[in-house]
mmCIF file of the N, C-alpha and C atoms, coordinates in Angstrom:
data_MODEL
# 
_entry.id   MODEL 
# 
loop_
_atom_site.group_PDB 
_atom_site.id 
_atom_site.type_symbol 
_atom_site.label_atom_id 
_atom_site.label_alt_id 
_atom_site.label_comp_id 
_atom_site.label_asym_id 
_atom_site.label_entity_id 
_atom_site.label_seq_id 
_atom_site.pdbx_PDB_ins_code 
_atom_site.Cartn_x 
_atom_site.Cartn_y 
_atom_site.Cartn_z 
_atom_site.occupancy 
_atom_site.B_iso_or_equiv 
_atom_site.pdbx_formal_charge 
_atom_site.auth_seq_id 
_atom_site.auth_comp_id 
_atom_site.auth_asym_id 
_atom_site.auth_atom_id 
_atom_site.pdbx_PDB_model_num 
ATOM 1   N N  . UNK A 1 1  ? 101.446 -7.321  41.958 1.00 0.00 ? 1  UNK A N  1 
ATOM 2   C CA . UNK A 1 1  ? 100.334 -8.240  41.838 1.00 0.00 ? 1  UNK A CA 1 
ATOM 3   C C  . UNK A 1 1  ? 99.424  -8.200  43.062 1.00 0.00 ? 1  UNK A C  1 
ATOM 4   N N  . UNK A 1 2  ? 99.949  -7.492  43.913 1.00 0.00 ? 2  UNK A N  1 
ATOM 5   C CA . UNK A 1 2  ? 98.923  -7.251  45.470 1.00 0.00 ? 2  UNK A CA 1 
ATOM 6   C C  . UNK A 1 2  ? 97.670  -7.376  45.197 1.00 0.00 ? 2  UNK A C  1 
ATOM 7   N N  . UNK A 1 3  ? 98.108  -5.859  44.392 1.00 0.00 ? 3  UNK A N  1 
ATOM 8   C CA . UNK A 1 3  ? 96.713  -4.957  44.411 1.00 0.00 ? 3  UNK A CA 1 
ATOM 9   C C  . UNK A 1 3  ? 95.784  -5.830  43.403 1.00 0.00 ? 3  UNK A C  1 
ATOM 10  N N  . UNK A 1 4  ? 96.219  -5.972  42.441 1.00 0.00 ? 4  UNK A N  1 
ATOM 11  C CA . UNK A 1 4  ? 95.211  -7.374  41.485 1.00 0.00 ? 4  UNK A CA 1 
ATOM 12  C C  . UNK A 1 4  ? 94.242  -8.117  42.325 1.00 0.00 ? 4  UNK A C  1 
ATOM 13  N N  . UNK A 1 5  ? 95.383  -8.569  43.838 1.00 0.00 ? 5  UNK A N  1 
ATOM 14  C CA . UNK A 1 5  ? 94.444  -9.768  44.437 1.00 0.00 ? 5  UNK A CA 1 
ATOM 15  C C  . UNK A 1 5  ? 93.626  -9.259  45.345 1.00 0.00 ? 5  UNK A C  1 
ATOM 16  N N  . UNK A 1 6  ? 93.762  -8.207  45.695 1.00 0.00 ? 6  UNK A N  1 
ATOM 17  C CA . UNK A 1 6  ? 92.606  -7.740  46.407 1.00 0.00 ? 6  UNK A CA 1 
ATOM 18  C C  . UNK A 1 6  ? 91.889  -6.920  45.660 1.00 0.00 ? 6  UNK A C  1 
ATOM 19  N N  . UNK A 1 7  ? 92.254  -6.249  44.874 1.00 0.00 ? 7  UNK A N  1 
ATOM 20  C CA . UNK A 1 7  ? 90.770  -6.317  44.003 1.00 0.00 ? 7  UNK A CA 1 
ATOM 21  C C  . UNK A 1 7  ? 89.964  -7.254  43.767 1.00 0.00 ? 7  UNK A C  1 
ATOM 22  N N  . UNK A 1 8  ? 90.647  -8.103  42.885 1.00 0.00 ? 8  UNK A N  1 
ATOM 23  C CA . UNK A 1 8  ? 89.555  -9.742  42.967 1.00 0.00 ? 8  UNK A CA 1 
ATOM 24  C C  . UNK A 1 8  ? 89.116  -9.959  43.919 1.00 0.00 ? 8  UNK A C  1 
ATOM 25  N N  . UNK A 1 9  ? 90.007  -10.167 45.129 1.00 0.00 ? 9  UNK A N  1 
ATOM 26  C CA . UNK A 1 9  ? 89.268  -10.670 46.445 1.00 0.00 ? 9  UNK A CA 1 
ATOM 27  C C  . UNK A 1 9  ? 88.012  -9.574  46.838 1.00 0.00 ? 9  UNK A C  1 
ATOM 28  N N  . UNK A 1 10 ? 88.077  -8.693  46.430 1.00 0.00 ? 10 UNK A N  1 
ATOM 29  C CA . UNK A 1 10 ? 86.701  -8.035  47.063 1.00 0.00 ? 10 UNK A CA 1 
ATOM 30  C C  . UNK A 1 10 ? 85.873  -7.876  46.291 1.00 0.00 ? 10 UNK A C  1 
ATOM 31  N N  . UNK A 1 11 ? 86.049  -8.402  45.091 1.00 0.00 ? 11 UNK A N  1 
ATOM 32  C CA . UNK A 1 11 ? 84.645  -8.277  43.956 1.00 0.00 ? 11 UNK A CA 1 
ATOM 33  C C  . UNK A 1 11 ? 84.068  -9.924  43.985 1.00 0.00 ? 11 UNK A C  1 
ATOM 34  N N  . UNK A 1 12 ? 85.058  -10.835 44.531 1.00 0.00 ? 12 UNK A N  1 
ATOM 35  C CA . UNK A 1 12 ? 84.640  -12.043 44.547 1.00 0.00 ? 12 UNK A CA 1 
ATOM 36  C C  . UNK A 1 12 ? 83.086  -12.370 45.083 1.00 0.00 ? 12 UNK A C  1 
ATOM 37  N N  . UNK A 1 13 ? 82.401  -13.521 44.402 1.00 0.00 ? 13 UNK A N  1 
ATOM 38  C CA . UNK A 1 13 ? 81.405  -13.919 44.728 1.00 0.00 ? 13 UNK A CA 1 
ATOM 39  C C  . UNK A 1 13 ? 81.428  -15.168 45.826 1.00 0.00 ? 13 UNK A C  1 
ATOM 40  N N  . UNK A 1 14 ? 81.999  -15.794 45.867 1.00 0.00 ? 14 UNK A N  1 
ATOM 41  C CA . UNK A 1 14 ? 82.306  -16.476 47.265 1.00 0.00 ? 14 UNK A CA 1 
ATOM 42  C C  . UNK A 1 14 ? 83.505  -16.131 48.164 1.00 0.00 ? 14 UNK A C  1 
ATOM 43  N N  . UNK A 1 15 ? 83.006  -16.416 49.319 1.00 0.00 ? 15 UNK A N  1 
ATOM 44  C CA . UNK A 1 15 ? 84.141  -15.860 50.488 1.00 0.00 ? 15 UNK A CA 1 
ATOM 45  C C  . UNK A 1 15 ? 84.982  -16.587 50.692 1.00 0.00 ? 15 UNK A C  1 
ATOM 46  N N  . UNK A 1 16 ? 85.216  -18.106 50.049 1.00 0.00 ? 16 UNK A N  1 
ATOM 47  C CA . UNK A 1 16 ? 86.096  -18.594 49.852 1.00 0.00 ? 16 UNK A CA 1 
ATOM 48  C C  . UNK A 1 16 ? 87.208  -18.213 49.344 1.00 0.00 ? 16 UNK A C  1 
ATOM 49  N N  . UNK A 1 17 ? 86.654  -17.950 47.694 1.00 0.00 ? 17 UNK A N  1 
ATOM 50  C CA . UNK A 1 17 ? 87.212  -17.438 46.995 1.00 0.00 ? 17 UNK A CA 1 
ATOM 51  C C  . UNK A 1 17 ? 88.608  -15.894 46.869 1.00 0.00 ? 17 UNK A C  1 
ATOM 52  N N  . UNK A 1 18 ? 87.195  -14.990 47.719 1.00 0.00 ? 18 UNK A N  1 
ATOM 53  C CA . UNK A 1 18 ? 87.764  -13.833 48.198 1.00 0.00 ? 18 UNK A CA 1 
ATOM 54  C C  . UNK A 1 18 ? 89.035  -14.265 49.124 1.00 0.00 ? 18 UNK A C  1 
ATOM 55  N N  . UNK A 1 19 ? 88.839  -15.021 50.377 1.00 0.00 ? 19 UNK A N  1 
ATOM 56  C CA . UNK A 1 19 ? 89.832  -15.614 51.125 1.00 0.00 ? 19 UNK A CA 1 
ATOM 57  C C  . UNK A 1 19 ? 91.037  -16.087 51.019 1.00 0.00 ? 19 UNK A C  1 
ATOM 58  N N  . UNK A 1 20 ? 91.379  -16.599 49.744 1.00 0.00 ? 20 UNK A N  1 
ATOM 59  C CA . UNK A 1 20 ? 92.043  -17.208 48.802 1.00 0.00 ? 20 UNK A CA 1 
ATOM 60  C C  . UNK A 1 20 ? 93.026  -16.153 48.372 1.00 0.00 ? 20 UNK A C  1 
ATOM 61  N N  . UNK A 1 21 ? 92.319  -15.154 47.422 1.00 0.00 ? 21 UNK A N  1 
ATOM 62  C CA . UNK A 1 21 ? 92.865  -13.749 46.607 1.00 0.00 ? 21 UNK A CA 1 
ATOM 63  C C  . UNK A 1 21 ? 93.508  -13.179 47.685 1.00 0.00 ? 21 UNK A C  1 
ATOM 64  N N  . UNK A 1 22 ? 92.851  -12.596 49.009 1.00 0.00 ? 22 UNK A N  1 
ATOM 65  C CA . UNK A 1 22 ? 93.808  -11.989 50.287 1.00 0.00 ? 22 UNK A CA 1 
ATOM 66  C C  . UNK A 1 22 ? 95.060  -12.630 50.401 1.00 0.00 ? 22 UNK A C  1 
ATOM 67  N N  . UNK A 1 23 ? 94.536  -13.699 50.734 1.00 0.00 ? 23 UNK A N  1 
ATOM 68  C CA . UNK A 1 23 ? 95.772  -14.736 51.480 1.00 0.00 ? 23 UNK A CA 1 
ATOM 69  C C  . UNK A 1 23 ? 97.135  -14.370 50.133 1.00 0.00 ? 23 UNK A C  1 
ATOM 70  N N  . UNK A 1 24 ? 96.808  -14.708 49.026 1.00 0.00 ? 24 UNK A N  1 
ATOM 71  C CA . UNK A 1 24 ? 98.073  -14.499 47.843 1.00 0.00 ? 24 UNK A CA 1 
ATOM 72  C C  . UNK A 1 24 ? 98.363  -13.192 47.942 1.00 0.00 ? 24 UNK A C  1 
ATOM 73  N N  . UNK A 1 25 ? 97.614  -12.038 48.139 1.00 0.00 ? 25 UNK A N  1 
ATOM 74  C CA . UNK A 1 25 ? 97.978  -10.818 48.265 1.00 0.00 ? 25 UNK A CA 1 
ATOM 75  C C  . UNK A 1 25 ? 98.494  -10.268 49.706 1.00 0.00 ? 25 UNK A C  1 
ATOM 76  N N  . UNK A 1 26 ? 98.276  -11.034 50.708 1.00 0.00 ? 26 UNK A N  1 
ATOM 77  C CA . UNK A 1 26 ? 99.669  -10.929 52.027 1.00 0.00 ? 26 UNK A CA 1 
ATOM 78  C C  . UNK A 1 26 ? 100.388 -11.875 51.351 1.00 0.00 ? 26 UNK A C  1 
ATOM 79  N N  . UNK A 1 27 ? 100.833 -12.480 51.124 1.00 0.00 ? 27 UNK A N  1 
ATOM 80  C CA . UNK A 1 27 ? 102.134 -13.170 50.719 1.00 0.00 ? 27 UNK A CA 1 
ATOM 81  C C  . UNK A 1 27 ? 102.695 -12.024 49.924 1.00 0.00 ? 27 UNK A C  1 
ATOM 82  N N  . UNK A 1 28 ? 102.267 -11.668 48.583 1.00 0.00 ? 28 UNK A N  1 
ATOM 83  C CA . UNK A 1 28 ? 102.961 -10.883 47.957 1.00 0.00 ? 28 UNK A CA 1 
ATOM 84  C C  . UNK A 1 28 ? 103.683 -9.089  49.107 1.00 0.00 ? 28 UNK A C  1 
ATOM 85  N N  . UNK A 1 29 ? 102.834 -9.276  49.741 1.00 0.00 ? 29 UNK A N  1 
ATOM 86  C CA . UNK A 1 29 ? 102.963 -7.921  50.780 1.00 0.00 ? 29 UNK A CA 1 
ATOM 87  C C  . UNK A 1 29 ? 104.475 -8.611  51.759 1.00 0.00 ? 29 UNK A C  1 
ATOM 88  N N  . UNK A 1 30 ? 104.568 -9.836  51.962 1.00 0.00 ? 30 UNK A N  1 
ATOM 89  C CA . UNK A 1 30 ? 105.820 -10.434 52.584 1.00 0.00 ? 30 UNK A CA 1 
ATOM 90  C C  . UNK A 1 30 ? 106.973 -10.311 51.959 1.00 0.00 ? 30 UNK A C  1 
ATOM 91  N N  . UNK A 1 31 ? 106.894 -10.975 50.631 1.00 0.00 ? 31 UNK A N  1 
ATOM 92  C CA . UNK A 1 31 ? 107.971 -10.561 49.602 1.00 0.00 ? 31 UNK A CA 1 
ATOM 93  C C  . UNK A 1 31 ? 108.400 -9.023  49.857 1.00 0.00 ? 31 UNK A C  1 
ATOM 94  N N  . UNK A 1 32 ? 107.159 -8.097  49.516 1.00 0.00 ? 32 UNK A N  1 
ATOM 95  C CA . UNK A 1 32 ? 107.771 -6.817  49.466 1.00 0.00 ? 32 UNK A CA 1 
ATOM 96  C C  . UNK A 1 32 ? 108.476 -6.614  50.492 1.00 0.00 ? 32 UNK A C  1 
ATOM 97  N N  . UNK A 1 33 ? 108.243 -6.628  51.611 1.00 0.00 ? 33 UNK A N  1 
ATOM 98  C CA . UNK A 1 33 ? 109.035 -6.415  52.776 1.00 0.00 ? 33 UNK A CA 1 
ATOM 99  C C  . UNK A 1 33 ? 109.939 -6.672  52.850 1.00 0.00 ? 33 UNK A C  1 
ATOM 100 N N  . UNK A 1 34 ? 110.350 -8.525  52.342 1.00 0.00 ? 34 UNK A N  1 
ATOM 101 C CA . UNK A 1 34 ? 112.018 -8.793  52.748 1.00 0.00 ? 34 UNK A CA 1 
ATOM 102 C C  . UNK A 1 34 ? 112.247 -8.287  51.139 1.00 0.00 ? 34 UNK A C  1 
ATOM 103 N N  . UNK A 1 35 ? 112.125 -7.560  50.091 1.00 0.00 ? 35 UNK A N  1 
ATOM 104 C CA . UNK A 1 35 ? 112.892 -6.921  49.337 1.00 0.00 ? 35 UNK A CA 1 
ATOM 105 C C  . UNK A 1 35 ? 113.057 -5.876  49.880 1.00 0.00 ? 35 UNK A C  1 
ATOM 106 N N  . UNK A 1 36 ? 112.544 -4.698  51.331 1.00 0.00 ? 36 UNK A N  1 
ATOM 107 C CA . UNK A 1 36 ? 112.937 -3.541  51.483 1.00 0.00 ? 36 UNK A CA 1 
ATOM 108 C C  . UNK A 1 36 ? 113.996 -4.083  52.644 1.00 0.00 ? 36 UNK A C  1 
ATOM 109 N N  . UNK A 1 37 ? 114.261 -4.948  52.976 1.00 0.00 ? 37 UNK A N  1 
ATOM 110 C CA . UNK A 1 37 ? 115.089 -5.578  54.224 1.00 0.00 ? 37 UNK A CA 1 
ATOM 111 C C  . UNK A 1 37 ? 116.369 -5.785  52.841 1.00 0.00 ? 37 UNK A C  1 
ATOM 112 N N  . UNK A 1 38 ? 115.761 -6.125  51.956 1.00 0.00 ? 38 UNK A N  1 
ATOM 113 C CA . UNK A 1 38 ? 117.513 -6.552  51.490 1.00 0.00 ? 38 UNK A CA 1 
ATOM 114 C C  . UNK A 1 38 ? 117.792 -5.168  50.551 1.00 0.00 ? 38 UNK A C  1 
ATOM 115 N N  . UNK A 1 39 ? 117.250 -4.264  50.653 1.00 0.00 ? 39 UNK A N  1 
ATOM 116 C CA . UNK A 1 39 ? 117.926 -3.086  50.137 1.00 0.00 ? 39 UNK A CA 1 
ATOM 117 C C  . UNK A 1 39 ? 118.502 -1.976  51.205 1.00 0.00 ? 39 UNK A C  1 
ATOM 118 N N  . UNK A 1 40 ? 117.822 -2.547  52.781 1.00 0.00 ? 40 UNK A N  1 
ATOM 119 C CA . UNK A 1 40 ? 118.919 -2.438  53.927 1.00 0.00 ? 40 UNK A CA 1 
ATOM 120 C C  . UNK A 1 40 ? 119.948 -2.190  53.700 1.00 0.00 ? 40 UNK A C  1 
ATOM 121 N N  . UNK A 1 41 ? 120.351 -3.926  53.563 1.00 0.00 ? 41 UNK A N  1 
ATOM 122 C CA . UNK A 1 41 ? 120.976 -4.615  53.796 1.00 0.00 ? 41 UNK A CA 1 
ATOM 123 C C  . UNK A 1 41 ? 122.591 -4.421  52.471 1.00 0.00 ? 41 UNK A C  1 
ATOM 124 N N  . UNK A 1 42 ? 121.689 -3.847  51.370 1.00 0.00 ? 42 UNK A N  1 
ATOM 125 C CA . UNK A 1 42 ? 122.836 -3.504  50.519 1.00 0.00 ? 42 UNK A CA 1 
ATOM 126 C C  . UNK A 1 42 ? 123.212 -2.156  50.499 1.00 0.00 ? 42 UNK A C  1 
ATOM 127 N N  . UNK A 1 43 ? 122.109 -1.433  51.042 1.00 0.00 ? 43 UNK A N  1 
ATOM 128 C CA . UNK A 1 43 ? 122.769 0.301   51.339 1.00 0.00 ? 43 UNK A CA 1 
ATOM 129 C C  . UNK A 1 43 ? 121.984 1.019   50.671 1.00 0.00 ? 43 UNK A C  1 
ATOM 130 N N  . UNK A 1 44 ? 121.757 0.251   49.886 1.00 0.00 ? 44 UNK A N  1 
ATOM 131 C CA . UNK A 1 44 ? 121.262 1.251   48.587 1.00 0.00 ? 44 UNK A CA 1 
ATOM 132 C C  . UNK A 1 44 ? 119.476 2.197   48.803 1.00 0.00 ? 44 UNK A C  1 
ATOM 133 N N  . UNK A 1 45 ? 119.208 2.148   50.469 1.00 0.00 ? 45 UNK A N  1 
ATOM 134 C CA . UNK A 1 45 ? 118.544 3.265   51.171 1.00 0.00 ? 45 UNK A CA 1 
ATOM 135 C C  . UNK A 1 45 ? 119.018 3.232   52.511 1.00 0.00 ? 45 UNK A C  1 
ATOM 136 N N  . UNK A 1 46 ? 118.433 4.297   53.502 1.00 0.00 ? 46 UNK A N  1 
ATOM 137 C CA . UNK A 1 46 ? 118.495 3.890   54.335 1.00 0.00 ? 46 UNK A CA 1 
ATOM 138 C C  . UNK A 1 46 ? 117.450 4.396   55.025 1.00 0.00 ? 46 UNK A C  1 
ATOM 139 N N  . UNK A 1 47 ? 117.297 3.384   56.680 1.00 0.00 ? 47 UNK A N  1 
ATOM 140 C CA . UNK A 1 47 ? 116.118 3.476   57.303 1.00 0.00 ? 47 UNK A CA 1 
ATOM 141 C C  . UNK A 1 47 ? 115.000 4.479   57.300 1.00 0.00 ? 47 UNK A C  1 
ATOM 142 N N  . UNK A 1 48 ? 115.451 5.840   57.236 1.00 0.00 ? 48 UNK A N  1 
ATOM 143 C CA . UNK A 1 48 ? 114.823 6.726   57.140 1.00 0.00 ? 48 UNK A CA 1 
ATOM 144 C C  . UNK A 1 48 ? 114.342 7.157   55.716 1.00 0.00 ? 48 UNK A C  1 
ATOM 145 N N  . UNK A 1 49 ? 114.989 6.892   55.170 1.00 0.00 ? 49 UNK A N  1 
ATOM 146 C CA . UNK A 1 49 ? 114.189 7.082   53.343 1.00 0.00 ? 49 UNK A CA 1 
ATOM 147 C C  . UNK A 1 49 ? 113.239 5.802   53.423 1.00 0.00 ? 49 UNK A C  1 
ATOM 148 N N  . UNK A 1 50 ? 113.171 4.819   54.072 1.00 0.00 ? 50 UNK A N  1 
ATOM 149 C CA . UNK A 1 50 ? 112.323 3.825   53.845 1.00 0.00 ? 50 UNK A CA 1 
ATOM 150 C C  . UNK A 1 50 ? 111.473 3.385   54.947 1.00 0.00 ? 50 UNK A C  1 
ATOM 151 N N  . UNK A 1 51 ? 111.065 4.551   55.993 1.00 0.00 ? 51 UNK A N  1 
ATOM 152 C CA . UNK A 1 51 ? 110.411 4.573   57.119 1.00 0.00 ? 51 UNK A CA 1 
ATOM 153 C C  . UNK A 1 51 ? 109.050 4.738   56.625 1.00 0.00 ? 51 UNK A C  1 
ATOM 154 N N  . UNK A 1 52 ? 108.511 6.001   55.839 1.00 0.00 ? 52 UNK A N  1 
ATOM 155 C CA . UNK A 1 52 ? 106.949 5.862   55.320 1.00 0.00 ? 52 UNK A CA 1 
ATOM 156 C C  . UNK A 1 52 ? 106.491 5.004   54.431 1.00 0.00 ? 52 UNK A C  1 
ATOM 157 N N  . UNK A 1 53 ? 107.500 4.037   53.663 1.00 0.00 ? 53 UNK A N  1 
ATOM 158 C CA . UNK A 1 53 ? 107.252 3.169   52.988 1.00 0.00 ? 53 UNK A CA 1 
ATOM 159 C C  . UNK A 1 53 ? 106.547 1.686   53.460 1.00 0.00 ? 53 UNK A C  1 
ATOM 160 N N  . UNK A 1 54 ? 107.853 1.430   54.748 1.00 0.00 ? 54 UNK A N  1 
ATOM 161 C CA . UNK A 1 54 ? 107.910 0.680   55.337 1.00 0.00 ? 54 UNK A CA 1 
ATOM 162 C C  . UNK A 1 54 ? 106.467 0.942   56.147 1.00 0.00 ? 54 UNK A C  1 
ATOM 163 N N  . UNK A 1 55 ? 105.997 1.952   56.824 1.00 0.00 ? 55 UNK A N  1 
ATOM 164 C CA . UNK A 1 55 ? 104.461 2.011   57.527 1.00 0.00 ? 55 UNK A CA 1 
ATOM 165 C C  . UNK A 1 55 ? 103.513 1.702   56.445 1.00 0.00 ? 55 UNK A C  1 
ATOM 166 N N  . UNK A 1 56 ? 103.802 2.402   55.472 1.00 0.00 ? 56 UNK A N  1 
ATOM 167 C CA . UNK A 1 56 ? 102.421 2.000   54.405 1.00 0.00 ? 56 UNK A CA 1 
ATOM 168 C C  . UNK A 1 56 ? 102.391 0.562   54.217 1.00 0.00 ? 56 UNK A C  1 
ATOM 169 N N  . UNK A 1 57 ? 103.341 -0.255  54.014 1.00 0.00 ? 57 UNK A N  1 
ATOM 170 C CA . UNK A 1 57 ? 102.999 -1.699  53.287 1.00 0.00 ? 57 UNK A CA 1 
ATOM 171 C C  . UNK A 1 57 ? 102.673 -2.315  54.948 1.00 0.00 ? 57 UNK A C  1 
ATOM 172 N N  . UNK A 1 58 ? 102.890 -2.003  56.277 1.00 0.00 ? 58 UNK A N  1 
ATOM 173 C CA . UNK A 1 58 ? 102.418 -2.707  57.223 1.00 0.00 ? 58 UNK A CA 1 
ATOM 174 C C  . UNK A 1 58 ? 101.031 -2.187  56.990 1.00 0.00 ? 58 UNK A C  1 
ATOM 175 N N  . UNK A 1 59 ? 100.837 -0.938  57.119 1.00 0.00 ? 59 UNK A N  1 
ATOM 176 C CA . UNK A 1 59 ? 98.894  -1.035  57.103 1.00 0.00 ? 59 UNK A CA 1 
ATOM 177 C C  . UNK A 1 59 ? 98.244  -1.566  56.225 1.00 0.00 ? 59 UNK A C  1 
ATOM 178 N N  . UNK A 1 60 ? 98.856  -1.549  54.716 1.00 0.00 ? 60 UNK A N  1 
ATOM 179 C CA . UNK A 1 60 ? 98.039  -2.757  54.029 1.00 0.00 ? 60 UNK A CA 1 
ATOM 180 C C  . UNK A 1 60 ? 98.078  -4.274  54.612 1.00 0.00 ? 60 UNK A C  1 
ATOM 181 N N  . UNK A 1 61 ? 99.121  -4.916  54.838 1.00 0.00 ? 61 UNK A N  1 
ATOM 182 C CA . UNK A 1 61 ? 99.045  -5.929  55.460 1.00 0.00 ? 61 UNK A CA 1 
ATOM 183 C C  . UNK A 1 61 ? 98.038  -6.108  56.167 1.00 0.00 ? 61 UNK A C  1 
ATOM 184 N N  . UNK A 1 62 ? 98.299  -5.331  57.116 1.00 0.00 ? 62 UNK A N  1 
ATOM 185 C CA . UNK A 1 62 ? 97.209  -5.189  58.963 1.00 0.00 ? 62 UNK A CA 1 
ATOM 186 C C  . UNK A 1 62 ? 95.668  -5.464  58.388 1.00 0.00 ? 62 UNK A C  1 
ATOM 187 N N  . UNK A 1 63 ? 95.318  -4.489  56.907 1.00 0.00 ? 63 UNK A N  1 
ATOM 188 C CA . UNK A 1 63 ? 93.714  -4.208  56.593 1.00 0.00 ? 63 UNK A CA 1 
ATOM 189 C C  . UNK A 1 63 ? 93.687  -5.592  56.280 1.00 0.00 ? 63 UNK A C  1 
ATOM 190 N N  . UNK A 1 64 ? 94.305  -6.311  54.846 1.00 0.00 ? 64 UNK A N  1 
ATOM 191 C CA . UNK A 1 64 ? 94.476  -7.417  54.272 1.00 0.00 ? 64 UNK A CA 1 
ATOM 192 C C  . UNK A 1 64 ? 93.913  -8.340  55.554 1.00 0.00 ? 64 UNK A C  1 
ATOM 193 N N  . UNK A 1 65 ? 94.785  -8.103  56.331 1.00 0.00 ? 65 UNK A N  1 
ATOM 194 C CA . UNK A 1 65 ? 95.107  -9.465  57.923 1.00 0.00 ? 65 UNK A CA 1 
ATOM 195 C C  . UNK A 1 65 ? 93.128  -9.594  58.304 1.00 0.00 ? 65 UNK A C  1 
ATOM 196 N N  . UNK A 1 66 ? 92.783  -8.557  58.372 1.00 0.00 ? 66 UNK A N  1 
ATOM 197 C CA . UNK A 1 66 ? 91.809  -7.912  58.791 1.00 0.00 ? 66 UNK A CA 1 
ATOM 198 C C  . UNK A 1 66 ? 90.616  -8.466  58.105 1.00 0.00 ? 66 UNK A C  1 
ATOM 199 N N  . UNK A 1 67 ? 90.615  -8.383  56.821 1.00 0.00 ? 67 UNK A N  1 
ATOM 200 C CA . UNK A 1 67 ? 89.940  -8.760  55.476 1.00 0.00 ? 67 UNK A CA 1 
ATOM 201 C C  . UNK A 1 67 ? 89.498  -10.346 55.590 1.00 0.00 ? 67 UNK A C  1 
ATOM 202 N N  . UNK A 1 68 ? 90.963  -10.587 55.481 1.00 0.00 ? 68 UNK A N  1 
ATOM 203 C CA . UNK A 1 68 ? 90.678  -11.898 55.674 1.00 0.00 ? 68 UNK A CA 1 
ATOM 204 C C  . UNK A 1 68 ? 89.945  -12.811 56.951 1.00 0.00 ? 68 UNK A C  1 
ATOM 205 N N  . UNK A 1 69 ? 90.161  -12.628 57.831 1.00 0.00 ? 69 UNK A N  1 
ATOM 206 C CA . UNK A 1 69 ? 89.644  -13.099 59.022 1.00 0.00 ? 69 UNK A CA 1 
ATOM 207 C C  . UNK A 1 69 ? 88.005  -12.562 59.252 1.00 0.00 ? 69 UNK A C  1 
ATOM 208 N N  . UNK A 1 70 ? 87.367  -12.004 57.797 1.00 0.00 ? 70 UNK A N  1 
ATOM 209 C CA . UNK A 1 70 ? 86.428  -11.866 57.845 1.00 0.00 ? 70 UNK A CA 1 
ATOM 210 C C  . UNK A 1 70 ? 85.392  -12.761 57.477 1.00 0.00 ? 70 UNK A C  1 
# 
């Protein structure tokens, strides 16, 4: 559902609005994270199979972080 909200958020007509859509779409980017922390945590990868994963969903975050504070 990220990507949904930042799509919306950037076609939005108020920056409220848009502000809003980000903000739900880092949250959903949080979730993802502690689901790659609890597949750690059960084995079922490990750090290194989930190292370029793990960079990609921080740079969306970071842009998102970015977005928003616009």
């Amino acid at each position: 559902m990220a990507h949904f909200n930042v799509a919306k958020g950037l076609y939005a007509k108020r920056r409220r609005k848009a502000r809003k859509r980000f903000g739900v779409a880092l949250k959903a980017y949080l979730v993802i994270d502690a689901g790659l922390e609890m597949v750690l945590e059960l084995e079922w990868a490990t750090i290194p199979q989930l190292k370029e994963l793990d960079k990609q969903v921080q740079t969306a975050f970071d842009l998102l972080t970015a977005l928003k504070k616009k």
